[in-house]
C-alpha positions in Angstrom: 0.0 0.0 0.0 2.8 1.9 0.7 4.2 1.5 -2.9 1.0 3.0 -4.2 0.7 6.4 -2.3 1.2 9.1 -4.7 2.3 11.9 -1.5 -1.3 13.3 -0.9 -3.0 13.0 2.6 -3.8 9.2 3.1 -6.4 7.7 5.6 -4.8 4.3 6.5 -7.5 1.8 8.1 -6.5 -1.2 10.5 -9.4 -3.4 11.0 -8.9 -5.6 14.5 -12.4 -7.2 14.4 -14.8 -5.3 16.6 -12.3 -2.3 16.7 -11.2 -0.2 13.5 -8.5 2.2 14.3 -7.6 5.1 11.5 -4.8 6.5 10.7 -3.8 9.4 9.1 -0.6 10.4 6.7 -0.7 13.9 5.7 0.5 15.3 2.9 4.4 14.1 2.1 5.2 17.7 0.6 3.8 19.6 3.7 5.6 17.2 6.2 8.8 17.2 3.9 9.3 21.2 3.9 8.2 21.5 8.0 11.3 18.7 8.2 13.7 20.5 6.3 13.2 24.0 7.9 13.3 22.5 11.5 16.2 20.5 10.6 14.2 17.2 11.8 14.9 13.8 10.6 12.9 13.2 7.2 10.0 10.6 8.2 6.4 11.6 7.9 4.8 8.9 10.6 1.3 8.1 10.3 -0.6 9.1 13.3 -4.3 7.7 14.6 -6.6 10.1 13.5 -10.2 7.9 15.1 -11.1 5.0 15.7 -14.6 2.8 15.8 -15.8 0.5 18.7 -18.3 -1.3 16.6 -18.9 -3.8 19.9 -20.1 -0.7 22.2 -21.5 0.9 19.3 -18.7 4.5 20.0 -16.8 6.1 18.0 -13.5 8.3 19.0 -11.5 11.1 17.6 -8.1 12.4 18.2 -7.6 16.4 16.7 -4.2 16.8 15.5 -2.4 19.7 14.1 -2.1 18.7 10.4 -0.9 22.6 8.9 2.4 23.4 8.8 4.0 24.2 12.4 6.6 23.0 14.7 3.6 21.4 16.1 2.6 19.6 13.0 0.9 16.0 14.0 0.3 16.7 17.8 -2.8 16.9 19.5 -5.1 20.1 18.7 -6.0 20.8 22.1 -3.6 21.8 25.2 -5.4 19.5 27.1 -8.3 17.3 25.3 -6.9 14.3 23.5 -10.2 12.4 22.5 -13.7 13.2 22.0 -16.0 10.5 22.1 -19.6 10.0 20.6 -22.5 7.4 20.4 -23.1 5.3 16.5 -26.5 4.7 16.1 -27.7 1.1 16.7 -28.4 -0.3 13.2 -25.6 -1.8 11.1 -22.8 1.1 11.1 -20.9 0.6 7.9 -17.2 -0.7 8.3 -14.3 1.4 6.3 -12.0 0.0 4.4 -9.9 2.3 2.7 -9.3 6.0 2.5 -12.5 6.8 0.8 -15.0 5.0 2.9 -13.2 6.4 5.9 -13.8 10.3 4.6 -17.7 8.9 3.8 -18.0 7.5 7.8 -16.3 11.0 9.2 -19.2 12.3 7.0 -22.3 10.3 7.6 -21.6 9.6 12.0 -19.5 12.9 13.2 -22.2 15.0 15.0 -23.0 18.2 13.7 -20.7 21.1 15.2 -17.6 18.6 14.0 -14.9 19.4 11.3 -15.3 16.6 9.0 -12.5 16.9 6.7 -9.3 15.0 7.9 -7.6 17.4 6.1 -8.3 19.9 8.9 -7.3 17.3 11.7 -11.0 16.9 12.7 -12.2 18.1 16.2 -14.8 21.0 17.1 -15.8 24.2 14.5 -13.9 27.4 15.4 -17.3 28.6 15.8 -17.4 26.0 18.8 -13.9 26.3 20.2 -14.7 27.8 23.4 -16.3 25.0 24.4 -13.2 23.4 24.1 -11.5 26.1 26.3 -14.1 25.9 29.0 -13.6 22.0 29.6 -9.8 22.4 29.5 -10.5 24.9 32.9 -11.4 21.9 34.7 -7.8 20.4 35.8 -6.7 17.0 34.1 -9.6 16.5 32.3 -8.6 14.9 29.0 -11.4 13.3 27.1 -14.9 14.8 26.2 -17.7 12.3 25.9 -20.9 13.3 24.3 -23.6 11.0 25.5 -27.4 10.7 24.6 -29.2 9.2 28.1 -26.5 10.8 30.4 -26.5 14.0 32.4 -23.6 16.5 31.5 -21.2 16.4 34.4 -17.3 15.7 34.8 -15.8 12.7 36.7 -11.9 12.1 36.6 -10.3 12.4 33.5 -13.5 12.6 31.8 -16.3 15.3 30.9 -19.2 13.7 30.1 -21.9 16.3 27.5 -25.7 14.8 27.6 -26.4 15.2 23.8 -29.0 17.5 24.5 -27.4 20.0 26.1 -24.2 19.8 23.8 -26.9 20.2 20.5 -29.1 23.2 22.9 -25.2 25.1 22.8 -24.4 24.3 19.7 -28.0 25.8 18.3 -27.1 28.7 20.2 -23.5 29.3 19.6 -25.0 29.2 15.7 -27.5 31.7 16.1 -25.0 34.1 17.6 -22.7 33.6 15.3 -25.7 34.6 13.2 -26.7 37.4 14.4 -23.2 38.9 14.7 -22.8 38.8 11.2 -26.4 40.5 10.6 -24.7 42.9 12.9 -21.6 43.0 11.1 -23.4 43.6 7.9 -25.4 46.5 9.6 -22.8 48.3 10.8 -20.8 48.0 7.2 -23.6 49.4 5.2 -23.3 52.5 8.0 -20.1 53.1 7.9 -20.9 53.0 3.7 -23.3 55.4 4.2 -21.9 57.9 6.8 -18.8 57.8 4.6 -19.9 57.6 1.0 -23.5 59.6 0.8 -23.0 61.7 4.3 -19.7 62.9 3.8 -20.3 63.9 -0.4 -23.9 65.2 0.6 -24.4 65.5 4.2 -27.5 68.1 3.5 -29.6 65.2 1.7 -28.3 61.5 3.9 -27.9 62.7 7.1 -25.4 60.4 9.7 -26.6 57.2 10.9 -26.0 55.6 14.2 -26.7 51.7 14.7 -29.9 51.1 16.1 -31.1 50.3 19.7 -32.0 47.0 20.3 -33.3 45.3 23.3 -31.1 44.0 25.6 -28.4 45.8 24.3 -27.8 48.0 27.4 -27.6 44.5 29.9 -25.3 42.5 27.5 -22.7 45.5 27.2 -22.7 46.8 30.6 -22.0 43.0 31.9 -25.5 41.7 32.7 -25.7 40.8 37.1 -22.1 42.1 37.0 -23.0 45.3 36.0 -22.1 46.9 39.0 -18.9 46.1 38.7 -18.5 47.6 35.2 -16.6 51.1 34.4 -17.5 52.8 32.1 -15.2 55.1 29.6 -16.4 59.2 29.8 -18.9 58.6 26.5 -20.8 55.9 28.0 -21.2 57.2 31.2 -22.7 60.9 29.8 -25.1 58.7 26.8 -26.3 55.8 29.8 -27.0 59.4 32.2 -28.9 61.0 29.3 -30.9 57.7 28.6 -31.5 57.3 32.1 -32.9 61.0 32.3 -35.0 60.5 28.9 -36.6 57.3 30.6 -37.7 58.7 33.9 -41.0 58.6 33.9 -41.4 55.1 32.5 -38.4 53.5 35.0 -40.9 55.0 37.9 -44.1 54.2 36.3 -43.4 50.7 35.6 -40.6 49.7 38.0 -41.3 52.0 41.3 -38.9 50.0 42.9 -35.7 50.0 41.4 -36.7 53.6 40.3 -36.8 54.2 44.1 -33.4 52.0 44.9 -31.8 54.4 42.6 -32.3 57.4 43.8 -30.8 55.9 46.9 -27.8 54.6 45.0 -27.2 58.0 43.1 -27.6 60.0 46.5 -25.0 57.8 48.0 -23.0 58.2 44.8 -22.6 62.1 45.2 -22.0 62.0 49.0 -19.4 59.8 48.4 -18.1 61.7 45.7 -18.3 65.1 48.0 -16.8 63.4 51.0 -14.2 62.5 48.6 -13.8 66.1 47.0 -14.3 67.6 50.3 -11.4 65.3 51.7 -8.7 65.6 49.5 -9.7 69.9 49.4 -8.9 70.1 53.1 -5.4 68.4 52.0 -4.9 71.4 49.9 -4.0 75.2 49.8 -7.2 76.1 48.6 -8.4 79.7 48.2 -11.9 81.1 50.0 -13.3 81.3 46.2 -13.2 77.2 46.3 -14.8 76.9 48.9 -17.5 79.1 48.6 -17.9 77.1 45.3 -18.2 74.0 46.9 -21.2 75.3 49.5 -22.9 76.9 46.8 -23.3 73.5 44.7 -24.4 71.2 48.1 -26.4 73.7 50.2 -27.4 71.3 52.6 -23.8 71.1 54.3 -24.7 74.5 55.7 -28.2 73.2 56.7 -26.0 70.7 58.6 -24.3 74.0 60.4 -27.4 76.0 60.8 -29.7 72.6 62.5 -32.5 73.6 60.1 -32.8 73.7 56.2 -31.7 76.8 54.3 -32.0 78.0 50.8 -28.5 80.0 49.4 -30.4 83.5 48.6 -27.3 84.9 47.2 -23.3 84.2 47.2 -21.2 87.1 47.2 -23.8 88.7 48.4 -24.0 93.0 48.8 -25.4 93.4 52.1 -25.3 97.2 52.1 -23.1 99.7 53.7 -22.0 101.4 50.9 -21.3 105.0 50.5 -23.1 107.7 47.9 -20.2 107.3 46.3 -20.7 104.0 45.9 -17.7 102.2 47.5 -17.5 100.7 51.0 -20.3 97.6 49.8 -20.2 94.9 52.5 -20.1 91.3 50.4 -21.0 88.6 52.5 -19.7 85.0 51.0 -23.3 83.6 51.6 -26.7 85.1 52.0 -29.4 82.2 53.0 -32.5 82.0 54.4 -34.8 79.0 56.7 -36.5 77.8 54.1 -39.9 77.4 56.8 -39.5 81.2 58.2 -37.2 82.7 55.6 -35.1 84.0 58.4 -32.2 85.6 56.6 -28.7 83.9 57.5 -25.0 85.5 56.9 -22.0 82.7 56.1 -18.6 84.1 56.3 -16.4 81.2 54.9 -12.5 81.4 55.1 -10.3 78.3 54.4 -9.1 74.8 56.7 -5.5 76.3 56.7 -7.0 79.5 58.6 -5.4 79.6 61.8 -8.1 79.9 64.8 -5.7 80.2 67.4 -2.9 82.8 67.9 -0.2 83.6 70.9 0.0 81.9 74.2 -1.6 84.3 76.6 -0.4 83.7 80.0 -0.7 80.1 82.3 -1.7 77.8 78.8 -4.8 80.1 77.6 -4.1 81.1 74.2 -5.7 84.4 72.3 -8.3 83.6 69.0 -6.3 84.4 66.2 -6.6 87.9 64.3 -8.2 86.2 61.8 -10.8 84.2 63.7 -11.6 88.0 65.4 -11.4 89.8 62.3 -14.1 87.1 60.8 -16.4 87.7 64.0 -16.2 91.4 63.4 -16.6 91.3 59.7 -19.9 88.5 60.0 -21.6 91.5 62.8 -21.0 94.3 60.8 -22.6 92.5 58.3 -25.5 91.6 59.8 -25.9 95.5 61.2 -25.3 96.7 57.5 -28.0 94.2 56.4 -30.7 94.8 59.0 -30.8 98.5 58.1 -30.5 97.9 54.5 -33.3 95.2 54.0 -36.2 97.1 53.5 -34.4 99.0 50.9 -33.4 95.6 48.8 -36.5 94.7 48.9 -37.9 97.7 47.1 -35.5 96.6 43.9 -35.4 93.2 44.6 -38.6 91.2 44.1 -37.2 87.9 44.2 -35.9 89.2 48.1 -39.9 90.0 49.3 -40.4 86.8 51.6 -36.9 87.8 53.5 -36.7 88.5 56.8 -34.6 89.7 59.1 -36.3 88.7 62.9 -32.7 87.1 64.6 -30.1 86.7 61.6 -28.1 84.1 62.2 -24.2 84.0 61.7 -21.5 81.6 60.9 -18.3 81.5 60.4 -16.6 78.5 58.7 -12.3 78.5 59.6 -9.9 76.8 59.8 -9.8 73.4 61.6 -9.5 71.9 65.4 -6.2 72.9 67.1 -4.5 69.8 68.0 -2.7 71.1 71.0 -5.1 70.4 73.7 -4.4 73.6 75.6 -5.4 75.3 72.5 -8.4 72.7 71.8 -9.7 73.8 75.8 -9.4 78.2 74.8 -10.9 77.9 71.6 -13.8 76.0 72.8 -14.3 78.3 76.1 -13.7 81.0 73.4 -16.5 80.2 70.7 -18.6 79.1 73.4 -18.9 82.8 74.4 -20.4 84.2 71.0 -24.2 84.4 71.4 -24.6 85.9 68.0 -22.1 83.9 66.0 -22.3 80.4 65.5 -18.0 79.4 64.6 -17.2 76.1 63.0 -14.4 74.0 61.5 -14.2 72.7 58.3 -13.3 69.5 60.3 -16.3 69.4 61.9 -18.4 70.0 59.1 -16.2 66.9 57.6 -17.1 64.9 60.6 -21.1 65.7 59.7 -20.8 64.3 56.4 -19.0 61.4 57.5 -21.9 60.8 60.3 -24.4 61.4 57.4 -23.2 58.7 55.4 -23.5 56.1 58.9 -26.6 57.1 59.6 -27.8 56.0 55.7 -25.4 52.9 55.2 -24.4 51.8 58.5 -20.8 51.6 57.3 -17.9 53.7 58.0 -16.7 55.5 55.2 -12.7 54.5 53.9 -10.7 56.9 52.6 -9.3 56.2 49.3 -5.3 56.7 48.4 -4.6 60.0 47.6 -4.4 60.1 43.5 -2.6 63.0 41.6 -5.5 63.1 39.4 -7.4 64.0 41.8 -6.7 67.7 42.0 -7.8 68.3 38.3 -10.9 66.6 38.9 -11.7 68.8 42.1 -10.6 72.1 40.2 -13.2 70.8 37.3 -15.8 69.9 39.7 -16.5 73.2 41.0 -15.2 75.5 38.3 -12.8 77.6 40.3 -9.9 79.4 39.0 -6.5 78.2 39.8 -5.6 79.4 43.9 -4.2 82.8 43.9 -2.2 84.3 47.3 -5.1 84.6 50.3 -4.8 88.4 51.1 -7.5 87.8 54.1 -7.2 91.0 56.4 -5.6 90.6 59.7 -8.0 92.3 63.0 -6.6 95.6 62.3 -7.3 96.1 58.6 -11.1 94.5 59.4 -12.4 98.1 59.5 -11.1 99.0 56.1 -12.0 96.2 54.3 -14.9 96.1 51.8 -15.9 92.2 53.6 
């Protein structure tokens, strides 16, 4: 037989009775050239390809790698040597020679199979990763694919009921399917955005793929979703979606509707904490600050024990002269939202000092520029009262204000650490009837307790990222920190503040 073969890829059958074992030659030429540029001995082997158990009516297969590589004629898969599958139970027809061995790969392989031995048999491409999720499962070696069995692995062996190997391979077909639908979609787009857009964009306007069902849960990861993150793009086109389907998220699923409003709330606390955070860490000016408050109002309401409503930042508050200089500018104006009892925040920054010099026996003065804030806040407030009635008059928007007991506060600097200075600043503050002073690490500490009182966890602070501070600036739209010329105690009385 040997004699006779012309070079070509030769099936060579061994009949042993109730066992048939095939072999396979491939292609003397192919072999002959991988031999040569390897330097390996010139010998093309034969090498079993499959082989038939006509006694246990099985059949067996053995993928090799039959194009041309330094792996040429060993097994196809890293870790699956066999597959096995059931022959029906009528007479199975016996080969003989090469050709009745290509006609039995034809007529018994199950379908999702490579029948040509050219191709070294084993699974489609289109099926190969079920190959790769069997060889996850350590030392398993053969696949059997078995009609009255449940799928389930034991020792070397993973066992595939025939229905459920026939269910994936349907499916694996249909998305291949539908991927090349896709594919074709999106070609005949890019066709038209770039051959009848760009020549006459007035007449074929641009096309975008359309939305399908689904889509939204596939891409963003299904149950992992939360888990997904998402690039600048998606995240602004999922917030605008999001926003355009409103109504029918609460109309038709109250729940989740409700669940996220939780999750976003928690989202932007954590985000302010955050932001808030890594701000006290830097030399931030007044003007960031200020900008922060503005955008989440309800820290103040914190501060204040009641909710308010910013009225104005950078507020005039009279006091100005017929010449018209002298204005007093309060950093925030506000108001109880129930009464509409006016409110006056003065708002320096965490790196203010609120203690000065040691006095005498441990006590320690308030800094000038604690003092200078209290006197600044009450002049303020006196400029205001007198002026209110005449703001009104050109204000509409100001009509419901009111000026009964305007509060004060004064937002500096942070809690000494000295505990000498800790005991004179708290004796100190503790004295102002009119002005209500706190730290920017106390109003840290409310949010913090804000977050425990919704979660009931403790929030972690995240590592400090250089990234960070671009964010921040971005966030609240301030302009890059310039020098803090805040007035010391003597120069309060000359200053427009």
């Amino acid at each position: 037989m040997a004699d006779e073969w012309n070079g070509e890829l030769r099936l060579i059958v061994h009949d042993l009775g109730d066992t048939i074992n095939v072999d396979v030659q491939l292609n003397d030429r192919l072999v002959q050239s991988v031999n040569t540029f390897y330097n390996w001995p010139a010998v093309n082997e034969p090498k079993q390809l499959f082989t038939i158990d006509l006694d246990r009516k099985v059949a067996g297969i053995f993928p090799l790698i039959t194009y041309r590589s330094d792996k040429i004629y060993a097994q196809k898969y890293s870790q699956i040597r066999s597959i096995w599958f059931d022959l029906p139970d009528d007479d199975v027809g016996r080969p003989t020679d090469h050709d009745s061995a290509v006609e039995f790969l034809k007529q018994y392989l199950p379908g999702g199979f490579v029948q040509d031995p050219t191709y070294g048999l084993g699974v489609t491409k289109e099926l190969r990763p079920i190959i790769q999720a069997v060889e996850k499962i350590d030392k398993v070696a053969r696949i059997v694919i078995v009609a009255k069995e449940a799928t389930r692995h034991e020792h070397s062996t993973f066992y595939f009921s025939e229905m459920d190997f026939d269910t994936l391979r349907v499916a694996f077909g249909r998305t291949t399917r539908r991927h090349q639908q896709e594919s074709l979609m999106e070609r005949n787009i890019l066709a038209h955005n770039n051959v009848l857009h760009k020549v006459y964009p007035d007449i074929y306007r641009m096309k975008e793929p359309p939305y399908r069902p689904g889509t939204i849960y596939k891409l963003v990861g299904g149950q992992d979703a939360a888990q997904t993150v998402l690039e600048r793009k998606d995240r602004t086109a999922l917030l605008k979606t999001v926003v355009g389907n409103a109504a029918a998220i609460a109309d038709r699923d109250p729940k989740e509707f409700v669940q996220l409003q939780k999750d976003l709330e928690l989202v932007s606390l954590d985000q302010l904490i955050h932001s808030f955070e890594k701000s006290m860490a830097r030399n931030h000016n007044e003007s960031h600050w200020q900008k922060m408050l503005e955008l989440n109002p309800f820290i103040l309401s914190m501060v204040f024990g009641y909710p308010i409503v910013i009225v104005q930042a950078a507020a005039s508050v009279g006091g100005g002269t017929i010449a018209g200089n002298g204005t007093k500018i309060a950093d925030f104006l506000s108001k109880n939202s129930s009464s509409h009892n006016a409110a006056i925040v003065e708002i320096k920054t965490p790196q203010t000092p609120v203690c000065g010099t040691v006095y005498r026996g441990g006590a320690w003065k308030p800094s000038n520029h604690l003092m200078g804030a209290v006197v600044q806040v009450l002049d303020q407030r006196q400029k205001f009262t007198l002026s209110l009635s005449l703001h009104k008059q050109f204000s509409p928007a100001l009509s419901d204000l009111q000026a009964y007991a305007v509060d004060c506060v004064i937002v500096i600097g942070k809690m000494p650490t000295d505990i000498s200075q800790v005991g004179s600043f708290e004796m100190m503050r503790g004295q102002f009837k009119d002005v209500r002073i706190v730290t920017f690490d106390e109003l840290f500490g409310k949010l913090l307790l804000l977050r425990e009182m919704l979660t009931g966890e403790r929030y972690v602070s995240s590592p400090d990222d250089e990234d960070d501070h671009d964010d921040l600036d971005a966030l609240f739209e301030v302009e890059p920190d310039e020098e803090d010329d805040d007035p010391d105690f003597g120069e309060v009385e000359n200053s427009s503040r």
